[in-house]
Structures are given as C-alpha cells and as structure tokens.
C-alpha positions, -999 to +999 in steps of 0.1 A: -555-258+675-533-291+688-494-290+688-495-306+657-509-284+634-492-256+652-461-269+640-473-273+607-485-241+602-452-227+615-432-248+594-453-241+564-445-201+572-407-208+576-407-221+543-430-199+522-405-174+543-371-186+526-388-191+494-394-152+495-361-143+506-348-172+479-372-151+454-354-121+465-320-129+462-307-109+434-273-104+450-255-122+425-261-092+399-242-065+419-213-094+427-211-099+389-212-059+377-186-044+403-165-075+405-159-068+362-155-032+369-129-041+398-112-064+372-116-035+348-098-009+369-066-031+374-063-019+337-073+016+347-040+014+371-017-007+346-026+019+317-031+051+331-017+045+370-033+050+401-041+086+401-071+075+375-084+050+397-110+077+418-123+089+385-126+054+374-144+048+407-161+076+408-180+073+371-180+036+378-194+030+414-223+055+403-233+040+375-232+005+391-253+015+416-276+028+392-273-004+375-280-021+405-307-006+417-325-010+382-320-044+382-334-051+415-363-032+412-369-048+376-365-083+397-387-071+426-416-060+399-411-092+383-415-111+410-442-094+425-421-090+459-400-062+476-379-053+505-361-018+513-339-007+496-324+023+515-305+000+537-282-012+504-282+024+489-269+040+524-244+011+524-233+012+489-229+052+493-211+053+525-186+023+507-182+048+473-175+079+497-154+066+522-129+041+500-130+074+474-119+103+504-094+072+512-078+069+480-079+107+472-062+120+510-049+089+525-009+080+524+012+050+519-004+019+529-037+041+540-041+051+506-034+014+491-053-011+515-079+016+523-104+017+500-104-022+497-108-028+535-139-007+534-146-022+506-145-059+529-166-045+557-190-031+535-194-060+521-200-079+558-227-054+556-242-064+527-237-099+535-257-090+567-285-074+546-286-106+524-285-130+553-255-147+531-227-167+550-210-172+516-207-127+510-194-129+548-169-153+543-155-135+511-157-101+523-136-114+557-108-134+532-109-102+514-102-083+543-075-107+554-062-108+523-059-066+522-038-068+552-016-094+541-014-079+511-001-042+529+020-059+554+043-078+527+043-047+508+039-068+473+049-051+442+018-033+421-004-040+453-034-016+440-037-040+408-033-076+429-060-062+453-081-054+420-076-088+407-080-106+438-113-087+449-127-089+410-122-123+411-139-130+440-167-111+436-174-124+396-167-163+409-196-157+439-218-141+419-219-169+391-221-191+416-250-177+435-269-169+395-263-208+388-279-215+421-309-192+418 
C-alpha cells in the first residue's frame, strides 16, 4: 500500500468516525429536559421555598435520568449504533447524590452554590464524555458564574442560579438539536 492510499484510508476512517460520534450525539435531549426542570424549580423555590427544592430534585433528577436514558437507548436502537452508557449513569448519579447531601446538610453559601458547582463540574464531565467544547465552556461560565453569584451574595441566589443554569442548559440544547 503507497502513502497515498494510506492516507486515504485513514482519512476515510476519521470521517466515518465523526459521522458515528455525530450519529451519536443525543446530548441535546438531557440539556433540554433538566435545563426545563431547573427553570421549573426556581418556581419550586419562589412558591414553596427552598426547603422543597431536594424533593423537587430528588423526584425530578430520577425521573430525568430515566428519561434520559430512554431516549438514548431509543436513539441508539434507531440508529443502529451504541456506546456505554455506565460512564453517564455513574456521572449523572454521583451529580444527583452529591448536589442533594449538599443542599440537605451544607450551610450558608455551601448549601446555596453547592449543589450548582457540582452541578458545573459534572457537567465538564459530561462534556468530556461527549467530546463537546460547547458543554465545557457552559459548564465552566456556569461555574464562574456560581462563585460570582456567592461572593456578591445577590438576593434570592437559589432562584438566579436556577434561571441562569436553566437557561443555559435549554439555549445549548436547542442549539445542538437544530444542528443535529
């Protein structure tokens, strides 16, 4: 085989390659369903305050990830292609415990910009799994955004971190479902 049809051949990998990872990308469905349900529990906190929010989460984030899961393998079926999905289940359950044990026994500005900052890093690890700059630059504005957020010690912070983060997550995920 000459360096020619070498390259070729390696080229013509690299793209069926992205076109399977292109074919996988279903990210946009998660982004969508939790960034509504994080819009949806600023009401939780402006109707019934924020001792409601870890029920909220709690019924939520499971059936999200039910959700999620559902839809992927539904897209993955479709499409005749897969990948693992314990990577994004560990993820998403270590995300749901840890911002829950947060909210429920941390204090102050612990209990306030906790949850969201793992929230943030969870998602750099989902952005990771996705191989998506665009979920790695939101979750790190997100982030910055938290700490901000704590250190100016805003009024209502919970519900301006809700509608920050919900909006973020809703606007990337249309955007990455119009691009798909």
């Amino acid at each position: 085989m000459d360096s020619q049809t070498a390259r070729t051949t390696l080229d013509e990998v690299d793209r069926l390659r992205s076109d399977a990872r292109h074919r996988l990308d279903h990210a946009w469905f998660p982004l969508i369903l939790f960034g509504l349900l994080t819009l949806a529990s600023a009401g939780v906190v402006a109707l019934f305050g924020e001792s409601a929010l870890g029920l909220f989460w709690l019924v939520a984030g499971v059936g999200g990830g039910i959700a999620c899961g559902w839809h992927a393998q539904r897209t993955e079926e479709r499409r005749g292609l897969s990948r693992p999905g314990l990577p994004y289940v560990l993820l998403a359950g270590v995300l749901l415990v840890s911002a829950l044990l947060l909210g429920a026994f941390g204090t102050g500005a612990v209990q306030v910009a906790g949850p969201p900052l793992v929230v943030a890093v969870a998602y750099l690890g989902f952005a990771v799994l996705e191989r998506s700059v665009a979920i790695a630059v939101t979750a790190a504005f997100l982030g910055a955004a938290t700490i901000a957020i704590a250190v100016i010690d805003v009024a209502e912070p919970t519900i301006w971190l809700a509608l920050l983060f919900g909006v973020a997550f809703t606007t990337l995920g249309v955007i990455r479902r119009a691009c798909a």
